[in-house]
N, C-alpha and C positions, 0 to 999 in steps of 0.2 A: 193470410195472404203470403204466398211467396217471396224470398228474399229475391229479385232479381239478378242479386251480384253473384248468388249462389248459383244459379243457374246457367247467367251466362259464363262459371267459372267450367261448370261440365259441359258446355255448346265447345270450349276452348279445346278442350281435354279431348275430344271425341272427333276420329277419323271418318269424314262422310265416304272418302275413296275406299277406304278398308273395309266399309261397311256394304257396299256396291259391290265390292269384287265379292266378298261372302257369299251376296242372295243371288250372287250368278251362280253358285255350285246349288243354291236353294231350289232357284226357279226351275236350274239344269232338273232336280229331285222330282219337283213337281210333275215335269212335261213329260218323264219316264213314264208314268202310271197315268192311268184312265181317270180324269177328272171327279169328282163326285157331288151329288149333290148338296149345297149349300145347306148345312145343318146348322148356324147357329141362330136360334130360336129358341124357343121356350116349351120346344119340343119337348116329350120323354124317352130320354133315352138315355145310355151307360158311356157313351161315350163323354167326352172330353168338352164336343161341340158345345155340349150344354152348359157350360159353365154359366155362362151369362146368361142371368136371372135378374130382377129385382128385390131379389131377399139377400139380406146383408150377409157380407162372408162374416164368419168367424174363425172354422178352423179347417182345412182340407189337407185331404193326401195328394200330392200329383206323384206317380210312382212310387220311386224310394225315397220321397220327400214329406216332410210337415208342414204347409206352410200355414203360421197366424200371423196374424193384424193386429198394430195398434188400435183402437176405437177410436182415435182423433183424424186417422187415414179417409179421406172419401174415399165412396165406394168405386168409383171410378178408380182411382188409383190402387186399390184394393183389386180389382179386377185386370189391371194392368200387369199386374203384380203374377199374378193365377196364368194367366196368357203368358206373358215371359217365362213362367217356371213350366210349363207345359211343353212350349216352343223346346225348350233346351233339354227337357227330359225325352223329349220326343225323339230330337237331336242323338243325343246319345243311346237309345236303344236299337236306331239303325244302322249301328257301329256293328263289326264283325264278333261274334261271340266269343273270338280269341283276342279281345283287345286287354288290354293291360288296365290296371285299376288309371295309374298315370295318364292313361289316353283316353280313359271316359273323365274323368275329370277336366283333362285338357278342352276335350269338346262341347264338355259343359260351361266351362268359362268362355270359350270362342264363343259360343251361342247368345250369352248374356252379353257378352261385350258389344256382340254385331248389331245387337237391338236397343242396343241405348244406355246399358248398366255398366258402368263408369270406375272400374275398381280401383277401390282407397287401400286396400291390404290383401292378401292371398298366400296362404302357405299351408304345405299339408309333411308333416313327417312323423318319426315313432311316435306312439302315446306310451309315457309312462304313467304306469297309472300305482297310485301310493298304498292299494288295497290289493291282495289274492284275489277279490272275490268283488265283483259289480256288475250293475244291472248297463247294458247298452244304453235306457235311456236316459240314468244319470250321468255316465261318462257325457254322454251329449250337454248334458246341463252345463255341467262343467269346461265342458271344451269352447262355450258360448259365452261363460265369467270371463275367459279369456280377450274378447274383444267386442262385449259390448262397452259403450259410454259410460260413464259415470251418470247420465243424464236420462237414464233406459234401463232405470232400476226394475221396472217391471216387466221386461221381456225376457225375465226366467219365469215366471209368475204364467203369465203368457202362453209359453211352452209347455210346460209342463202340465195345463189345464186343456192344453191341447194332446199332451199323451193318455192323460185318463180317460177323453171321450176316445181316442183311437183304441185303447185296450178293450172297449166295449162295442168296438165297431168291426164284426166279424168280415162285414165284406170288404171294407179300406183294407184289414191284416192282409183279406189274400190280394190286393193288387200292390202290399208292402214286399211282402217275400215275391210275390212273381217278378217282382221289378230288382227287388236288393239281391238273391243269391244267384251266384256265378260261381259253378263248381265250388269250391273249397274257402269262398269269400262271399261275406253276406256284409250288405253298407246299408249306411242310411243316413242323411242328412235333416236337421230342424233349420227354419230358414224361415222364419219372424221377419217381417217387417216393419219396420214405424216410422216417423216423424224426424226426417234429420234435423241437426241441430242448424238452425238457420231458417228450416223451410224446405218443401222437399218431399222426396220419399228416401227411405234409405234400406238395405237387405242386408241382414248378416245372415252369415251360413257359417252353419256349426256341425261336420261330418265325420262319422266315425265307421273304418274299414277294420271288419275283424277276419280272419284268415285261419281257420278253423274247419276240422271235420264232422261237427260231432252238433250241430244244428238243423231242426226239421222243424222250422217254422215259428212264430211269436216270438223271434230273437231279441226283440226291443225291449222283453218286461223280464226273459228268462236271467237265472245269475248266472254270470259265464268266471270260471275259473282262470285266471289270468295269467298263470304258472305254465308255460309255454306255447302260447298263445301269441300270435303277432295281431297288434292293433294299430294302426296308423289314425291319426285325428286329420282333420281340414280346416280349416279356416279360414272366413273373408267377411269385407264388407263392400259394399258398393252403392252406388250414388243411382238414381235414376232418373235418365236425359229423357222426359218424354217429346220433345221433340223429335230426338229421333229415332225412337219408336213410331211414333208418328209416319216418319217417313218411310217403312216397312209392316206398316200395320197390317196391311190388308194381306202381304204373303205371310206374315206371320200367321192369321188366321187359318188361310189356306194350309199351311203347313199343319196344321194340328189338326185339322178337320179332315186329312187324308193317313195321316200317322199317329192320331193324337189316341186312338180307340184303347177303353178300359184302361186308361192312365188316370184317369180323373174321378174323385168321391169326396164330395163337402160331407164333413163329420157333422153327423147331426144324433149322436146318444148321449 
């Protein structure tokens, strides 16, 4: 069961006015385009709409993201979780293709914030990294030692069992790279969820911007020469209000289910 005090500490924390004024540029997005038919069902289909299933998540790409689950997460919240990462990647792809690494980021926190995800920490600057020569998905590993718990020993464990079924997963790769490079900068973000301490859900994100010419695809397993190379890391954690998620649930879905397409692949090799 839920700590109560925890909860109502992030109902305190969480702007209902700021979060209204948001889904009026939302709704404004919506009522531009031609509505569409209601997809989320149990349909077959590539889109996004499908996510919601009754077969347990364990590991999925939404974009330029990884996201896995604790096992002690219900699935509900597991799914909630899939929907907010979708919501906000959605978010940030129908940004202009000249936007700055800093303003897809930006957008992508606006997005989490306006639906309920409660941030405890957030900062992204250089990565120095202590080696010539690393793989993308260990710096990730690494850049995530940074700001899990003490208490969330196994959310490298986690992760990293989530990159071996993606290396094996040719169609997730191509909506990795269609989602991560932007001319001369290719990102990617892990972003595990689990069990706050207290009660809860909780997200950390752990993101790595590399700034390079000389990548055509599989960037996440390739060794990248680090010898003049710019990398930038990300980091955060955040709390999740599903109340009020709650209270945007229903444009959030609409939202994905009109923007959300070929964003979405539960890893399943």
């Amino acid at each position: 069961m839920q700590n109560p005090n925890i909860n109502d500490a992030a109902q305190l924390s969480f702007d209902v006015a700021a979060q209204d004024r948001y889904f009026k540029q939302i709704e404004a997005q919506l009522a531009a385009v031609p509505a569409r038919p209601r997809a989320r069902s149990l349909a077959a289909t590539v889109s996004v709409s499908a996510i919601r299933t009754d077969q347990e998540h364990d590991a999925s790409v939404v974009g330029p993201s990884l996201v896995v689950f604790e096992e002690k997460l219900s699935e509900d919240d597991k799914q909630d979780a899939l929907d907010s990462q979708s919501f906000a990647e959605a978010v940030v792809r129908k940004l202009p293709d000249n936007s700055t690494q800093e303003q897809r980021y930006a957008a992508y926190n606006e997005a989490l914030t306006a639906i309920g995800w409660v941030t405890e920490s957030y900062t992204r600057k250089k990565y120095d990294s202590k080696t010539l020569t690393l793989t993308m998905n260990d710096a990730l590993l690494q850049i995530l030692q940074t700001v899990i718990s003490a208490g969330s020993g196994n959310v490298l464990s986690l992760v990293a069992a989530g990159f071996e079924k993606l290396k094996g997963d040719q169609d997730a790769l191509k909506i990795v790279d269609s989602g991560s490079k932007n001319s001369e900068l290719v990102s990617f973000k892990a972003v595990p969820c689990v069990v706050a301490p207290g009660g809860g859900m909780a997200m950390v994100m752990g993101g790595l911007d590399v700034y390079s010419k000389n990548y055509n695809g599989n960037f996440l397993f390739i060794t990248i020469n680090t010898e003049g190379v710019h990398l930038f890391q990300a980091a955060g954690v955040r709390k999740f209000n599903k109340r009020a998620f709650d209270r945007k649930r229903q444009q959030v879905y609409s939202y994905i289910d009109q923007f959300g397409d070929d964003l979405f692949k539960k890893l399943t090799s």
